[in-house]
N, C-alpha and C positions, 0 to 999 in steps of 0.2 A: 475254401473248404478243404480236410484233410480228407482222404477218400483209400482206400484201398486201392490196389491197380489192378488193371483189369485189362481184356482182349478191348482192343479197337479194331470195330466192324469198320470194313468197306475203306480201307488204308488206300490212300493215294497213292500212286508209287511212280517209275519213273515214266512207263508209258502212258500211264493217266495223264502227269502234269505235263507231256514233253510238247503237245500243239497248243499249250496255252499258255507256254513261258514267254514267247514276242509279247502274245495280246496282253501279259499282264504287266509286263515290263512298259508296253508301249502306254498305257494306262494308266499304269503308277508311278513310273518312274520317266516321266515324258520331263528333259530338258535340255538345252544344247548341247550337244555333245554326246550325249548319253541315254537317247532316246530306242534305241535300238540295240537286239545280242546283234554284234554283226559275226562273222564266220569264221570258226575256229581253225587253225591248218587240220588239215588233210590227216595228217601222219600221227595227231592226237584220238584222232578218233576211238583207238582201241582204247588207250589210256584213259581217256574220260568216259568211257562206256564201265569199263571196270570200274572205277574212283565210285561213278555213279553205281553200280549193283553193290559195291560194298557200305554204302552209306545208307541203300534202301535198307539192305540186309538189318544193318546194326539199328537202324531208323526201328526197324516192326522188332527187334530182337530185348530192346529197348520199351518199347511199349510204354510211352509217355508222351509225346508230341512230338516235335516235328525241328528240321533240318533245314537250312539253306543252302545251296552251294555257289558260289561263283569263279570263274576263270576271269582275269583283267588280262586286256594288251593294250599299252601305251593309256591305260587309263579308263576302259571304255570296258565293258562286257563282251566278250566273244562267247560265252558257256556259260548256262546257268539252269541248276535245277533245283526241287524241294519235294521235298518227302514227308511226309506224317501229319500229324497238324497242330495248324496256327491255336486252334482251339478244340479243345478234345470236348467237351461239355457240350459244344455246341455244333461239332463235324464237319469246321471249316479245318478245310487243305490249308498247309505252310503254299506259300505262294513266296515270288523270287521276289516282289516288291514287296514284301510283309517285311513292320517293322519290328526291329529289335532294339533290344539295350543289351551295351558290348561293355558296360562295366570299365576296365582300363583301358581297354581302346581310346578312353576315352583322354591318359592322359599324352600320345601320342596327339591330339587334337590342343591340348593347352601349348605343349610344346611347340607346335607347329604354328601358333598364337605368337607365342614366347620369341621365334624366331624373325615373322612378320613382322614385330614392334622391334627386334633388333637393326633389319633394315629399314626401318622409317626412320631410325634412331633415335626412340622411344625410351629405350636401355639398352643397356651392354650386357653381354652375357656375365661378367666378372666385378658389376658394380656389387654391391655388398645389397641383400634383401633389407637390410633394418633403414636403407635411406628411404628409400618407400613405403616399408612397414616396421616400423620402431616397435612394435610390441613382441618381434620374433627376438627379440633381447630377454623376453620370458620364460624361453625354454629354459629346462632347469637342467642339472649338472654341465653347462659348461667348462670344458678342459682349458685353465688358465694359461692363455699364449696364444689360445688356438685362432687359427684364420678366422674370418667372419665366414658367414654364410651367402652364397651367392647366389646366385640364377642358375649357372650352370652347374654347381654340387646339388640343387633339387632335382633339375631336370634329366641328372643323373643318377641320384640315388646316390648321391658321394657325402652330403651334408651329415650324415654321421647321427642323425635323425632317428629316433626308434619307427615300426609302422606302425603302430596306432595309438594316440592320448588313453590316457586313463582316465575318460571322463565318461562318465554315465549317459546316454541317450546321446553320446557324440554323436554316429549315425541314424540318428531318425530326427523325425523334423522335417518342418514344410523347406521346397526348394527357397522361397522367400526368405529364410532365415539362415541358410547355409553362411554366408559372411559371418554372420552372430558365431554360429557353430566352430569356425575355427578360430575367433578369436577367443572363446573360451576355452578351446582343445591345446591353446598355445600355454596357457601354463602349467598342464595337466601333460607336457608332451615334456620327452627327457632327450638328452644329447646321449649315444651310447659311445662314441667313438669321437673323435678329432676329427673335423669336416674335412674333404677332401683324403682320406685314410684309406677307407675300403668303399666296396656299393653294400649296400644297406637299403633294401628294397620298403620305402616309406609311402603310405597312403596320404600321411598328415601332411608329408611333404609337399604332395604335388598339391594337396588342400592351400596350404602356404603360399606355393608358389603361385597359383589362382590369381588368388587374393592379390597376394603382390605386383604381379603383372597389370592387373587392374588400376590397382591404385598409381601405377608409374604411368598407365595410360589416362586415367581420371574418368576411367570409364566403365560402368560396369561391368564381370566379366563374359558375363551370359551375351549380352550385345554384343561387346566386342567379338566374342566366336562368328557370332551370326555374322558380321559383318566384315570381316577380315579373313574367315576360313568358308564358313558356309555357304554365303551367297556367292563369293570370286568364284569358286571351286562349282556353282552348280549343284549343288547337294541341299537337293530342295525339300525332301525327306528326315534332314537332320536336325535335330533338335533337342534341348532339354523338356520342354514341356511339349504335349500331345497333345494339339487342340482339337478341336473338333470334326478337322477335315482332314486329320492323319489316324484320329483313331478308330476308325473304321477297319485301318491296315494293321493294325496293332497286334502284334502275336501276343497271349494272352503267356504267363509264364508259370515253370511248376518246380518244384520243388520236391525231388523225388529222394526218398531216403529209403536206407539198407533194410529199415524193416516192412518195405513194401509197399508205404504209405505216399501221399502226393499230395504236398500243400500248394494249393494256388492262390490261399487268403495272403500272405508273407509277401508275396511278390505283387500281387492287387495292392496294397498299402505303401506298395515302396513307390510305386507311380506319383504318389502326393509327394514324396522327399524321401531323402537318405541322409537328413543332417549338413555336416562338413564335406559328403562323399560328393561333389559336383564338379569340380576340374576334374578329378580322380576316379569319378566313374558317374558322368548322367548325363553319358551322349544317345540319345536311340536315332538309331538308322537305319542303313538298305546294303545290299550287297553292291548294288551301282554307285553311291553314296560313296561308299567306301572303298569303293575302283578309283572314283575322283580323286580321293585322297593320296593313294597308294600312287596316282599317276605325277601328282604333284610333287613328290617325296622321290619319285622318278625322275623329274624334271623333265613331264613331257610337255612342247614347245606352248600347246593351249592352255598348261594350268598352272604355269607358271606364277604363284603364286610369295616366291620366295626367294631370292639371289642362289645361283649354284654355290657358292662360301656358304650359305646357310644351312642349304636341303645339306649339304656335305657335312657339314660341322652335326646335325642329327645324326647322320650314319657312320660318322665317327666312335669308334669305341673310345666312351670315357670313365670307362672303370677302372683300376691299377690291375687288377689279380692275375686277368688271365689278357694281355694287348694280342689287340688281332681279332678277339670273342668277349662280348658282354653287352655293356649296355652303353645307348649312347644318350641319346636327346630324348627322351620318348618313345624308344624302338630297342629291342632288343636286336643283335646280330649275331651271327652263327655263322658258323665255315660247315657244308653240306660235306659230302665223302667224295665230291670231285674237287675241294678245295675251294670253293667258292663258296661268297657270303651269301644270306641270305637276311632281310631284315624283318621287324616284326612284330607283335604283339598280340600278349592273348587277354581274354577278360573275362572275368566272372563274377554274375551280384546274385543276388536270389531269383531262382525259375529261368534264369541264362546266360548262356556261355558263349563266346565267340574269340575269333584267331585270323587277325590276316599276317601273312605271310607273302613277301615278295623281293627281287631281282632287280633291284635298283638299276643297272645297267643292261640285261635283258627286257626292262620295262614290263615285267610278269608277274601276276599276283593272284594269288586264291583268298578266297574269303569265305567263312565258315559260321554261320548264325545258326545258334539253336536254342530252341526255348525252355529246355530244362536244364538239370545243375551238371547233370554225369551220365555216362553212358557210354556203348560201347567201342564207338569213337573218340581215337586219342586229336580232340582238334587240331593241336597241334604240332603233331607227330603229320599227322595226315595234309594240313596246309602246305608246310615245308616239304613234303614226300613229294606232292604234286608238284610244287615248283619245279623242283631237282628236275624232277622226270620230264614234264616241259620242255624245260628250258633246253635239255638233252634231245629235245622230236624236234 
């Protein structure tokens, strides 16, 4: 329904949700490792008291739904609150174990796939994609000479790839038919540049790379997550499809635009599929869920999911433009104003947006879930801000 916006009575805020963030972590997000916030240092306290009154603040300023917050150490929740809500329609509070979809967060998850099957030796990062998937030879204007297309120019945004096919109803469509999806978006999809040249930020790409990854493992993609990133990792809330006994948690999603209005029908429909959009954006998750992951990409000693060459070669910058800053595997990287990196990802699909941000060698990360498009929180200005300052107490 499109709806005009309007005051929300009776807003959660921080002291409402602050004695029910345990019981609903311990409830919803109960699994080894990650069943409990345990206790943030001492010296953060003002910090996160602030982070938190500026989130309510923007949360009610905002006036459309609701907020997640999380603090990660070593992998696990120390902090974690929610503000506004999961469902405005219906006057359920954002809760910290309330699902979302992080959009390309999601393709920080394929990569992280991508890498796993490098150390089984499954593939190489520099085999060429068309041994696996002979049909990315249909991409059109190919630059005569140019390198082939590899694993690691998608999963860097270096393959020289435009971002999105020019194909009609690319993005919609049941998740069942995504495969279909990009193989039809492959010859409707153009080269702009010589692979390996510049980063060139491509949706079809990581669509491709999905695919490909799949077919070098003979396996489908969707399982292979589940079975390779989601169950090692504990991340039991993770998923592309929301069955029955997650969608109960499910933040419902809005779609707020500049003339006032707020569609929640657009983001209801994307739940059945998004087309080609599934490596590249059709993870939904949790703020602990994605602690898990962030602790992995840390290389903490439990979630060891990946060889240190690997988790390293993701946080390596493999853009040309700017060495030092860009993109690597999956993760964007940034040098903060103490000099130091930070790594990262933000997402956005219809009715939500989300940002984690984290300190691969401080083993520190924020996570930021919110169920509308915009608002007056910069995610991830704000994720990264809290790192820095973190990691600084």
């Amino acid at each position: 329904m499109t709806r005009r916006m309007t005051g929300l009575r009776h807003r959660p805020g921080v002291g409402a949700l602050r004695g029910a963030v345990l019981l609903a972590v311990l409830l919803g997000q109960a699994h080894t490792g990650a069943a409990q916030i345990l206790a943030p240092k001492p010296s953060w306290d003002a910090v996160l008291q602030r982070f938190a009154d500026t989130l309510q603040a923007n949360v009610a300023v905002d006036d459309v739904g609701g907020v997640a917050a999380g603090v990660v150490v070593d992998g696990d929740l120390v902090w974690a609150r929610a503000f506004g809500w999961a469902d405005r329609d219906r006057h359920l509070p954002m809760g910290t174990a309330s699902i979302s979809r992080v959009g390309s967060i999601s393709k920080t998850v394929t990569a992280t796939l991508m890498m796993r099957l490098v150390d089984q030796g499954v593939l190489s990062l520099d085999d060429p994609v068309s041994r696996y998937l002979p049909e990315i030879r249909e991409i059109a204007d190919p630059r005569p000479g140019a390198p082939p297309v590899t694993f690691r120019l998608l999963g860097s945004h270096t393959a020289g790839i435009v971002r999105e096919p020019v194909l009609k109803d690319a993005a919609s469509g049941p998740i069942s038919g995504w495969e279909q999806k990009v193989l039809a978006s492959i010859p409707k999809t153009r080269f702009d540049t010589v692979p390996g040249m510049r980063y060139q930020y491509s949706n079809i790409g990581f669509g491709i790379l999905g695919l490909a990854v799949s077919r070098a493992a003979g396996r489908p993609f969707i399982d292979l997550v589940g079975d390779e990133v989601f169950r090692p990792l504990g991340m039991t809330a993770s998923t592309f499809v929301v069955d029955s006994t997650l969608a109960p948690r499910l933040a419902a999603g809005y779609v707020n635009r500049r003339d006032g209005t707020i569609d929640s029908e657009v983001p209801a429909r994307e739940h059945a599929g998004r087309g080609y959009k599934v490596p590249n954006g059709g993870v939904y998750t949790t703020l602990a869920d994605l602690g898990r992951l962030m602790g992995a990409l840390s290389g903490v000693p439990g979630l060891r999911i990946l060889s240190d060459a690997s988790r390293r070669e993701m946080l390596r910058v493999q853009t040309p433009e700017h060495p030092g800053r860009g993109y690597g595997l999956g993760l964007s990287v940034e040098v903060d104003s103490t000099g130091r990196e930070i790594a990262g990802h933000g997402g956005s699909v219809a009715g939500y947006t989300a940002y984690i941000a984290f300190d691969p060698d401080a083993r520190i990360g924020v996570v930021l879930l919110r169920n509308y498009q915009s608002g007056a929180t910069n995610l991830g200005r704000a994720a990264t801000g809290l790192v820095s300052e973190l990691r600084g107490g």
